[in-house]
C-alpha positions as a Markdown table, in Angstrom:
| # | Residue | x | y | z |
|---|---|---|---|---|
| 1 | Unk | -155.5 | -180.6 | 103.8 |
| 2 | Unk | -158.7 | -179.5 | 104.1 |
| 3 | Unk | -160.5 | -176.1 | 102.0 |
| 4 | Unk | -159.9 | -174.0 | 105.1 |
| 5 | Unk | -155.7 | -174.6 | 105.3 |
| 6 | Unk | -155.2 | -174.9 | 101.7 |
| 7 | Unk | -153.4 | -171.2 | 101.0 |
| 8 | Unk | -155.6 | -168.9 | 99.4 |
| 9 | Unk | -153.8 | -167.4 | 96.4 |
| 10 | Unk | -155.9 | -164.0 | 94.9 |
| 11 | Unk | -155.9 | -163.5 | 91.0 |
| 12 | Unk | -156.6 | -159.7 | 90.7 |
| 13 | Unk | -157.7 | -159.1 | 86.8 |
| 14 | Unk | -160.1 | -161.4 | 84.8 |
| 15 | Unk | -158.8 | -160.8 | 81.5 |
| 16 | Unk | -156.8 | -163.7 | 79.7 |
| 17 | Unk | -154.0 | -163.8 | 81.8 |
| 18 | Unk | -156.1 | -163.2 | 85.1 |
| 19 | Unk | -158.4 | -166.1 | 83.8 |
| 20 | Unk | -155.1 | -168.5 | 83.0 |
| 21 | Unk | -153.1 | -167.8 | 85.8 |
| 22 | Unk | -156.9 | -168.4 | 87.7 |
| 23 | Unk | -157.2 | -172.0 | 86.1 |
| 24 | Unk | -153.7 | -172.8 | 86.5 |
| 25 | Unk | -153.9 | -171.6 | 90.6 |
| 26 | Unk | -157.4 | -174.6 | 90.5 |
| 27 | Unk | -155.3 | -177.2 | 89.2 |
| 28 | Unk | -152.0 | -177.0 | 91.7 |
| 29 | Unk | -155.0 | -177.0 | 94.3 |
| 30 | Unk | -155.0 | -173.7 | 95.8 |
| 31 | Unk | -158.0 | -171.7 | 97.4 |
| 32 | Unk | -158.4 | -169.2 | 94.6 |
| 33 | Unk | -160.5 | -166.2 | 94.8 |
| 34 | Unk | -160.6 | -164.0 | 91.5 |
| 35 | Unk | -160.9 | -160.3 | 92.5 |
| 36 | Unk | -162.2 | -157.5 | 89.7 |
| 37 | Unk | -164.3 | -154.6 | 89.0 |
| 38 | Unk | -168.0 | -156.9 | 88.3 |
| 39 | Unk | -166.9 | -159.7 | 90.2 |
| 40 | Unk | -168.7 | -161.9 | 87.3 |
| 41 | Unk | -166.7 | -164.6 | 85.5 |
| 42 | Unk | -166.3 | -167.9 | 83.5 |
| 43 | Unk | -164.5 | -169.3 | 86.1 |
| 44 | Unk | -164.5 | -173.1 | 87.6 |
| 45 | Unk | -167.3 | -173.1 | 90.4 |
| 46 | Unk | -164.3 | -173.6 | 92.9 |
| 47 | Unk | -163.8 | -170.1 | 92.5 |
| 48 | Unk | -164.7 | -167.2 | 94.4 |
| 49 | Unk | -165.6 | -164.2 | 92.7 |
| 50 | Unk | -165.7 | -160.7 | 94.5 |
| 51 | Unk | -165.7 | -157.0 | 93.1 |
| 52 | Unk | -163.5 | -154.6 | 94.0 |
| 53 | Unk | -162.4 | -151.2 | 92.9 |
| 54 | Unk | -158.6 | -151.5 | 93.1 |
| 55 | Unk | -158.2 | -147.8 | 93.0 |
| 56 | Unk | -160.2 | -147.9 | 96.2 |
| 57 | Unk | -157.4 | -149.3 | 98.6 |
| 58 | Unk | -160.0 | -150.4 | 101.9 |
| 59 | Unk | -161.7 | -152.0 | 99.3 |
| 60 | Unk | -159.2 | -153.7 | 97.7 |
| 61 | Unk | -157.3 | -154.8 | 101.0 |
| 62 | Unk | -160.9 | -156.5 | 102.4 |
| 63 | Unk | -161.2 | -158.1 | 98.9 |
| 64 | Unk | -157.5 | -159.3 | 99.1 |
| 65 | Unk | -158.0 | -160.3 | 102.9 |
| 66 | Unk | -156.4 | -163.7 | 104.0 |
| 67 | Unk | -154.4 | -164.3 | 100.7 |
| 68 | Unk | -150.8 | -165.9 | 100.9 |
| 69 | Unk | -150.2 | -164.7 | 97.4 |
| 70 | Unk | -151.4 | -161.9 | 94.9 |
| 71 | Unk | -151.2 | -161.9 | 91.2 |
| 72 | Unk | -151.3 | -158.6 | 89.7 |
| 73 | Unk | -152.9 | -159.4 | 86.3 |
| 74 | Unk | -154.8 | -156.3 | 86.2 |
| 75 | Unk | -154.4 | -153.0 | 83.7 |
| 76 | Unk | -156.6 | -150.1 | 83.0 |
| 77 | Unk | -157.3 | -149.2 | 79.6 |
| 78 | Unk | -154.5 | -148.7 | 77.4 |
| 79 | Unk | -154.8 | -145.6 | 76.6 |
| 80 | Unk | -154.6 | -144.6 | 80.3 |
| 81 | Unk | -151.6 | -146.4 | 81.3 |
| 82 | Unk | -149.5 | -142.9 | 82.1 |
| 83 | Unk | -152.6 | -141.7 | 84.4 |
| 84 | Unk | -153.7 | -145.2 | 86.1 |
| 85 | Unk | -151.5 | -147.8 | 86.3 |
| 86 | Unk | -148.8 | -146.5 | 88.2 |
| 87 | Unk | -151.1 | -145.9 | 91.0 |
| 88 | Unk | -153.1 | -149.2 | 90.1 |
| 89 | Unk | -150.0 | -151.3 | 91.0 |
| 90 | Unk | -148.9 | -149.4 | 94.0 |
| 91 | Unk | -152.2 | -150.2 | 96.1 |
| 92 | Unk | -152.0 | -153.6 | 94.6 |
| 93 | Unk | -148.2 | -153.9 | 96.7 |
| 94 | Unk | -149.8 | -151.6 | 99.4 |
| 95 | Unk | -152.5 | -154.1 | 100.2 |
| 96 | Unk | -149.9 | -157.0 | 99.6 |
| 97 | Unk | -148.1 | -155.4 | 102.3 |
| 98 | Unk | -151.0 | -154.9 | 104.8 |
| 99 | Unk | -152.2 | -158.3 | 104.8 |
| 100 | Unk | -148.1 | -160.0 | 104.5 |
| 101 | Unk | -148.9 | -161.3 | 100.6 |
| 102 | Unk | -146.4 | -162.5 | 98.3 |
| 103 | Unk | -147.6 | -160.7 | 95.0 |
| 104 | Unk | -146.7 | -162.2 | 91.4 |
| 105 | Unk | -146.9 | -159.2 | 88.6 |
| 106 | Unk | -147.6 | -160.2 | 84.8 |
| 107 | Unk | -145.5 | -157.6 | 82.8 |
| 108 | Unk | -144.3 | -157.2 | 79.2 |
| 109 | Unk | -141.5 | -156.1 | 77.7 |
| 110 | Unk | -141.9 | -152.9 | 77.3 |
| 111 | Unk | -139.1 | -151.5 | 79.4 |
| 112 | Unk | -136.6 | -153.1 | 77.2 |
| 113 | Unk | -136.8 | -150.8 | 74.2 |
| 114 | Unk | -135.0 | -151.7 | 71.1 |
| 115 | Unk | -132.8 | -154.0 | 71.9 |
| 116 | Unk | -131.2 | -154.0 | 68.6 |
| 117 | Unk | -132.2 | -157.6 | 67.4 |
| 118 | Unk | -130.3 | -158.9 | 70.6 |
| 119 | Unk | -132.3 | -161.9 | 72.4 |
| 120 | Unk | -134.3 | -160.1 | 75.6 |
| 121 | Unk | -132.9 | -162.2 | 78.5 |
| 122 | Unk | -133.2 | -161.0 | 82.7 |
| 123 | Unk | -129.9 | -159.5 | 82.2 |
| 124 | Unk | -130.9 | -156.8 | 79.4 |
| 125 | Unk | -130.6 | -153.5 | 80.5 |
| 126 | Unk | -134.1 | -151.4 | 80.7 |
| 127 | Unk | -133.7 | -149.0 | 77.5 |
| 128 | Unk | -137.4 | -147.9 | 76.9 |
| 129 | Unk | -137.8 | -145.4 | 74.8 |
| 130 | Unk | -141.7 | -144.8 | 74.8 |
| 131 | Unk | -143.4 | -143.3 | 77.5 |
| 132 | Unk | -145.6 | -146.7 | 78.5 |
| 133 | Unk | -142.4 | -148.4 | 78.4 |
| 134 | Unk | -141.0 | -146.2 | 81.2 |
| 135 | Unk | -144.0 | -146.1 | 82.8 |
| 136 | Unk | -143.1 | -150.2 | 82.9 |
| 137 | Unk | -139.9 | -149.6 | 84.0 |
| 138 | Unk | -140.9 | -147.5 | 86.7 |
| 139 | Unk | -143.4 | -149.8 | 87.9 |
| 140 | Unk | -141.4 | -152.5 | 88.3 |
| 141 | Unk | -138.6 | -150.9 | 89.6 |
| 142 | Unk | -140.9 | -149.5 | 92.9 |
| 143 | Unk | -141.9 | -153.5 | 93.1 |
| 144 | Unk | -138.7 | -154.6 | 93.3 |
| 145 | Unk | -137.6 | -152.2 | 95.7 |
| 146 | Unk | -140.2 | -153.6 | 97.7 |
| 147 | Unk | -138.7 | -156.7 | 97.4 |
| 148 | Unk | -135.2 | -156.1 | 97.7 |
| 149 | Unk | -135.6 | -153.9 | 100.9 |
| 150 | Unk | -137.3 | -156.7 | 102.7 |
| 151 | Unk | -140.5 | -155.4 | 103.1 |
| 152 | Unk | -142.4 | -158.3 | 101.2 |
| 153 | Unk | -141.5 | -161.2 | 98.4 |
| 154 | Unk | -142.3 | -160.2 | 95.1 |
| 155 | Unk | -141.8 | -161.7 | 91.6 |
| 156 | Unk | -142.6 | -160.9 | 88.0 |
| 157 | Unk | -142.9 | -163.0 | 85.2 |
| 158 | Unk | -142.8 | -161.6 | 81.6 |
| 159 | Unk | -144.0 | -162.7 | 78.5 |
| 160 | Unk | -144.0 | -161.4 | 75.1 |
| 161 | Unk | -146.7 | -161.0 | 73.1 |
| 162 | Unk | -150.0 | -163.6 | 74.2 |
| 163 | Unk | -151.7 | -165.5 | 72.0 |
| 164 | Unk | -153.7 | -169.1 | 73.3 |
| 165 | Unk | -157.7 | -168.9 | 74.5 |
| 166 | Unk | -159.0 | -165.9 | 75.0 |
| 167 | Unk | -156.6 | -163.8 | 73.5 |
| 168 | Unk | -158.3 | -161.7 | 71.2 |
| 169 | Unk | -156.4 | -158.1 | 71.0 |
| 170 | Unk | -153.0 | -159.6 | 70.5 |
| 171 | Unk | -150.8 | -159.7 | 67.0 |
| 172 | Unk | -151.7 | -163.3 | 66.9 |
| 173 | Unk | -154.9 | -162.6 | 68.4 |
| 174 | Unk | -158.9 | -162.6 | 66.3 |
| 175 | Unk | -157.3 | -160.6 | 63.2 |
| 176 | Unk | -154.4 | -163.6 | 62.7 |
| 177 | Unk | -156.1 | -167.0 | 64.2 |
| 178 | Unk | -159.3 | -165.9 | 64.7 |
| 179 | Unk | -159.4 | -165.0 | 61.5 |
| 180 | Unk | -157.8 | -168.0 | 60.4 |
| 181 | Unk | -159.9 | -170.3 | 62.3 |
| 182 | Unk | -162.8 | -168.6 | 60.1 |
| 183 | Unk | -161.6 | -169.3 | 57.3 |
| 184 | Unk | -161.0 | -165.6 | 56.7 |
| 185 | Unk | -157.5 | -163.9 | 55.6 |
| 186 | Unk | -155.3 | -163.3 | 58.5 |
| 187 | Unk | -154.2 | -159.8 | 59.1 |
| 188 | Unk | -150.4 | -159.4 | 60.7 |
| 189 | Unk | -149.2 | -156.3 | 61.9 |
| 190 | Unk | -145.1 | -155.3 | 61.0 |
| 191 | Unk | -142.2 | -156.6 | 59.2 |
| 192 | Unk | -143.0 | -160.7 | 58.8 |
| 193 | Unk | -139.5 | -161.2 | 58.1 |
| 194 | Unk | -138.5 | -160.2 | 61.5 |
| 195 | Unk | -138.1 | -162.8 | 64.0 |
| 196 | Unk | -140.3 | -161.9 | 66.9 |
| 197 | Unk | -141.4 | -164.0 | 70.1 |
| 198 | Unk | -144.8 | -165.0 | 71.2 |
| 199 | Unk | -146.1 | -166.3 | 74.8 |
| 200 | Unk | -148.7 | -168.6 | 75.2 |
| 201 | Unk | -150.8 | -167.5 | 77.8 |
């Protein structure tokens, strides 16, 4: 197979789990083109790099152009999850749809809500009582209506909280490892005798 059949899978977000799910896309073989607002990264030289507005959907679907599968790795700021991402996502499976993508979507858990100590499992019910985690549950319920109606193959994968390279804002993050690593006291946020999950990215 040479570089022109290999599929072309996009990575859209070059944060740590746009840059994982980038290097992990490199070592199955695929074509992999890492889409993002400077369209600069530490990626392998394999890699092609463009910049794209994602709020700007012709941009986004010429940046997305050719792909046989999307991962939506990308989020705004958190602090304006209620007023971008909603809208973020839906050009994301917009320009899916245009070009006849799959798209993968990175989520939390959020949507869950308090689950009452109860393991999290695909079979929890959605019980979020904070407005980003409805915003979640929302946001995945529009993708997989997308996906159940037949108008495109999505999937979403969900992890708990990150830690691994590059994960610096996390619980386990530069204030617990990092900090560690340095030699310096680790700071943990919440109850330490709670039993609580981590992903590594």
């Amino acid at each position: 197979m040479n570089e022109q059949t290999r599929e072309l899978h996009v990575v859209i977000g070059a944060g740590p789990l746009g840059l994982s799910v980038v290097n992990a896309a490199v070592e199955k073989g695929y074509r992999v083109r890492l889409v993002h607002r400077s369209g600069l990264a530490a990626v392998p030289s394999s890699v092609e790099c463009v910049a794209a507005d994602v709020t700007d959907s012709a941009g986004l679907i010429r940046a997305v152009h050719g792909a046989a599968c999307i991962y939506q790795c990308a989020s705004p700021p958190y602090h304006q999850w209620p007023q971008l991402f909603p809208s973020l996502q839906r050009n994301i499976l917009s320009a899916a749809r245009t070009i006849n993508a799959r798209v993968v979507i990175g989520e939390n858990l959020y949507m869950y809500g308090d689950t009452k100590g109860e393991p999290m499992t695909e079979r929890t019910p959605w019980a979020a009582t904070t407005r980003k985690g409805s915003i979640r549950a929302r946001m995945a319920e529009e993708a997989l209506y997308e996906h159940r109606s037949g108008r495109m193959q999505v999937a979403i994968a969900r992890g708990a909280d990150f830690f691994g390279p590059g994960v610096l804002q996390s619980i386990l993050g530069d204030r617990a490892i990092g900090a560690a690593v340095r030699g310096a006291r680790a700071s943990l946020i919440g109850d330490m005798d709670m039993p609580h999950s981590f992903t590594y990215i």
